[in-house]
C-alpha positions as CSV (number, residue, x, y, z in Angstrom):
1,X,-1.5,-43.5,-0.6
2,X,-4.6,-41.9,1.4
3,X,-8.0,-41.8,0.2
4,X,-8.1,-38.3,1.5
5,X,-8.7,-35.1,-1.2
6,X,-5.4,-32.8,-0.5
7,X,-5.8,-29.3,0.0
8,X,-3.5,-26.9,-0.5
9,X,-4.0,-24.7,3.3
10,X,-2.4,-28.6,4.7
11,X,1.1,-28.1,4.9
12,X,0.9,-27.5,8.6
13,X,2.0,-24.3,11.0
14,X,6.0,-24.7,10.7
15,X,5.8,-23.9,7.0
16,X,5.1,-20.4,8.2
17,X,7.4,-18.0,5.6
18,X,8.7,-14.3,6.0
19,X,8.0,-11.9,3.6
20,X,10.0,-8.7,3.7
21,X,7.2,-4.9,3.3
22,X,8.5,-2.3,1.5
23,X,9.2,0.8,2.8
24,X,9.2,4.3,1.0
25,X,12.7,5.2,-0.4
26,X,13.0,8.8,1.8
27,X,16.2,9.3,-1.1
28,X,13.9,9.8,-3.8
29,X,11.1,11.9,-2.2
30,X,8.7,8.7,-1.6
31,X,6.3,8.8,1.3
32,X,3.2,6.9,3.0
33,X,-0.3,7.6,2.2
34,X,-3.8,6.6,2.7
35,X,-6.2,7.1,-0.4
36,X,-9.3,9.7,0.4
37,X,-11.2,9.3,-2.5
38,X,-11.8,7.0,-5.6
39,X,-12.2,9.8,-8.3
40,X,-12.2,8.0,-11.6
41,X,-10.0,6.9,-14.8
42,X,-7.0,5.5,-12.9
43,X,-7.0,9.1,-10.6
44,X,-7.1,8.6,-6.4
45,X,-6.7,11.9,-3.9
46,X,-4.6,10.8,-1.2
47,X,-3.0,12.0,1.8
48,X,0.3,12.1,2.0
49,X,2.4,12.1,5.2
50,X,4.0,15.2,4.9
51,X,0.1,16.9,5.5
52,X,-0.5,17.3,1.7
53,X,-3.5,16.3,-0.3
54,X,-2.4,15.1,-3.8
55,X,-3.7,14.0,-7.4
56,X,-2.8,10.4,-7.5
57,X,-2.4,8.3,-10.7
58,X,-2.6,4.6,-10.7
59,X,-0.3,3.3,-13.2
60,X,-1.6,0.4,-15.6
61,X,1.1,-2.7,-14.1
62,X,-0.3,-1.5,-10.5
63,X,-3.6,-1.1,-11.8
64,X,-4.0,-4.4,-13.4
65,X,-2.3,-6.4,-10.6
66,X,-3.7,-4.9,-7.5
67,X,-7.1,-3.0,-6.5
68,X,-7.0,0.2,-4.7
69,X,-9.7,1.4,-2.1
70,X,-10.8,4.3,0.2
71,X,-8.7,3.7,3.7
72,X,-5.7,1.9,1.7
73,X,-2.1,2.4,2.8
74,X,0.2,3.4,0.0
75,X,3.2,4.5,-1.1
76,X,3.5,7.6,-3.4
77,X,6.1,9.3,-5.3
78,X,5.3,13.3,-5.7
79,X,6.0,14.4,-9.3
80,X,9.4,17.0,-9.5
81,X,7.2,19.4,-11.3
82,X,4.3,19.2,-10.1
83,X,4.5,19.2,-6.2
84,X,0.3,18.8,-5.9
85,X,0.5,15.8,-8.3
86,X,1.8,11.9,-7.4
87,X,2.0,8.4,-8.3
88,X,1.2,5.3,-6.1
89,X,3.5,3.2,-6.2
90,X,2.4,0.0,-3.8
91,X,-0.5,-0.5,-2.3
92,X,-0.5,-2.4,1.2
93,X,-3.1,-5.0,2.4
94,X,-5.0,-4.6,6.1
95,X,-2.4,-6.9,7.6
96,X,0.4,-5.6,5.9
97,X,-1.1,-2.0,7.4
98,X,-1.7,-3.1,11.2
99,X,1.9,-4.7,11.0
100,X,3.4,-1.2,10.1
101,X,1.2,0.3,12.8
102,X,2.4,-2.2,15.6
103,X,5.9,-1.3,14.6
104,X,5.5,2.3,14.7
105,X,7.0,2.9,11.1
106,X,3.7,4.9,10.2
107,X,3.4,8.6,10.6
108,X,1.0,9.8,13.2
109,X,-1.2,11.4,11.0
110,X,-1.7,8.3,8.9
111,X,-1.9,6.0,11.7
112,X,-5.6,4.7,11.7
113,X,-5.0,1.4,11.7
């Protein structure tokens, strides 16, 4: 047994795993977006990929697991009765983002990454 303190980044470059990004379920009216503005008690304005601006609301399990900022790709689920209104539904990291970019999954008017 080595002396040497083991750290947990060590396992070396082959251990490399795949994870698989979800995508917006087109079926039940889900669609990219990038948030515009914080605006306070679990509320976000984002753009949505169809060229609407919408309410967003952050749902607690989302909002306790996972931070949403200004410039963040998400995906969002319109309300049936309220066409104006959403909920987020995943948030994406910058990677994650520039990934979706390279592929050319995103819109092009949410493209800025």
């Amino acid at each position: 047994m080595s002396n040497e303190p083991y750290t947990q980044g060590d396992q070396g470059a082959e251990s490399e795993e795949i994870l698989r990004l979800p995508y917006p379920n087109k079926k039940e009216g889900e669609m990219f977006g990038i948030a515009d503005q914080l605006l306070g008690a679990s509320r976000i304005k984002i753009m949505c990929a169809d060229g609407k601006s919408r309410m967003g609301r952050i749902p607690g399990k989302i909002k306790k697991r996972m931070w949403i900022r200004e410039g963040d790709l998400v995906i969002v689920r319109p309300w049936d009765f309220q066409e104006d209104k959403c909920d987020v539904l995943y948030r994406y990291t910058k990677t994650q983002a520039s990934h979706l970019s390279r592929k050319k999954v995103l819109p092009k008017n949410l493209d800025i990454f």
